[in-house]
N, C-alpha and C positions, 0 to 999 in steps of 0.2 A: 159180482155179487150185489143183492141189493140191500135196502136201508133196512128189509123184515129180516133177512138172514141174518145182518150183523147186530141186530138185536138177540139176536136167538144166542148168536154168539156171544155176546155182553154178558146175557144173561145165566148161561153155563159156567162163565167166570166166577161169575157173584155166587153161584150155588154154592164152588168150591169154596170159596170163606163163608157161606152160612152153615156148609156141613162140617169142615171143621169145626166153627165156631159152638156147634150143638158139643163136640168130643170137650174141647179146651177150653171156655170160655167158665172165668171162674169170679172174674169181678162185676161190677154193673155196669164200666164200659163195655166190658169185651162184651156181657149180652144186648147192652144197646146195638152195639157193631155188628149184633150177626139178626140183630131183629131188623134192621137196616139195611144187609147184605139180603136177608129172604125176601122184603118188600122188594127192592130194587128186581131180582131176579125172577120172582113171578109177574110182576108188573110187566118188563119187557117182552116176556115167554107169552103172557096174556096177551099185548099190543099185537107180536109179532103172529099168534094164531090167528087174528082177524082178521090176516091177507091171504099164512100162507096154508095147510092141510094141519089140522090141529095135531094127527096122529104124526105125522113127520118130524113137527116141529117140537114137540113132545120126545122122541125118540132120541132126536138129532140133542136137543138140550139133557135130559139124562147119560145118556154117553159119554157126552164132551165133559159133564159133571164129572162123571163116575172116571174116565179117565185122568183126569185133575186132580183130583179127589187121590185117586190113589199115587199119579207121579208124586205129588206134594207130601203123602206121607211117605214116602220112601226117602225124597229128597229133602225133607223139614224135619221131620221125627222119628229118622232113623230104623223105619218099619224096612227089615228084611227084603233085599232083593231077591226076588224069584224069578226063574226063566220063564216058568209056565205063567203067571201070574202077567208077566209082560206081552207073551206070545196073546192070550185070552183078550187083553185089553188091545192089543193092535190088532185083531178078530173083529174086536167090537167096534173101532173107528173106524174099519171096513165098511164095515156093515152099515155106521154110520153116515159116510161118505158116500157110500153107494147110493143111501135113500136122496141122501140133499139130491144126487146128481140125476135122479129119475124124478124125483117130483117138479113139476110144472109150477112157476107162478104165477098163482091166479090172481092179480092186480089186474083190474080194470082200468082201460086207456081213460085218459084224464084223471084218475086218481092221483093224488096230489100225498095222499096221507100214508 
């Protein structure tokens, strides 16, 4: 995996604490921390689009989000387990996974960056 993908990855991290951060954040840290968490994570998403297929990397980072997103409430705040709800989102990191694993990247030799 290269240095765009694990930015892509980084940045799906940081989604999930800015979108929780939009549910719970109730003091002027916790919105400093998720104004901090959203920069951080479109910053990377941006970087990592100018190697690799913006629509992939786009997909690939909303998923990983939305998966996270939801583990984290089930396992942080108590949000109801569902089976269907599980099956759906292991659908979508398929689906996910699929794209990384079909799209090409297009780095150019000598590219450094």
């Amino acid at each position: 995996m290269n240095k765009d993908w694990m930015k892509v990855f980084i940045a799906a991290f940081f989604e999930v604490f800015w979108v929780i951060g939009l549910k719970h954040a109730d003091s002027f840290w916790e919105w400093i921390g998720t104004v901090i968490a959203i920069i951080i994570s479109f910053y990377l998403m941006i970087m990592a689009g100018k190697k690799l297929p913006v629509g992939t990397v786009y997909a690939v980072f909303v998923g990983l989000g939305t998966a996270g997103t939801v583990f984290s409430d089930i396992v942080i705040f108590g949000e109801p387990f569902k089976v269907a709800k599980i099956i759906l989102i292991l659908i979508l990191l398929a689906g996910v996974v699929g794209l990384k694993l079909v799209t090409e990247d297009n780095v150019k030799e000598g590219d450094k960056t």
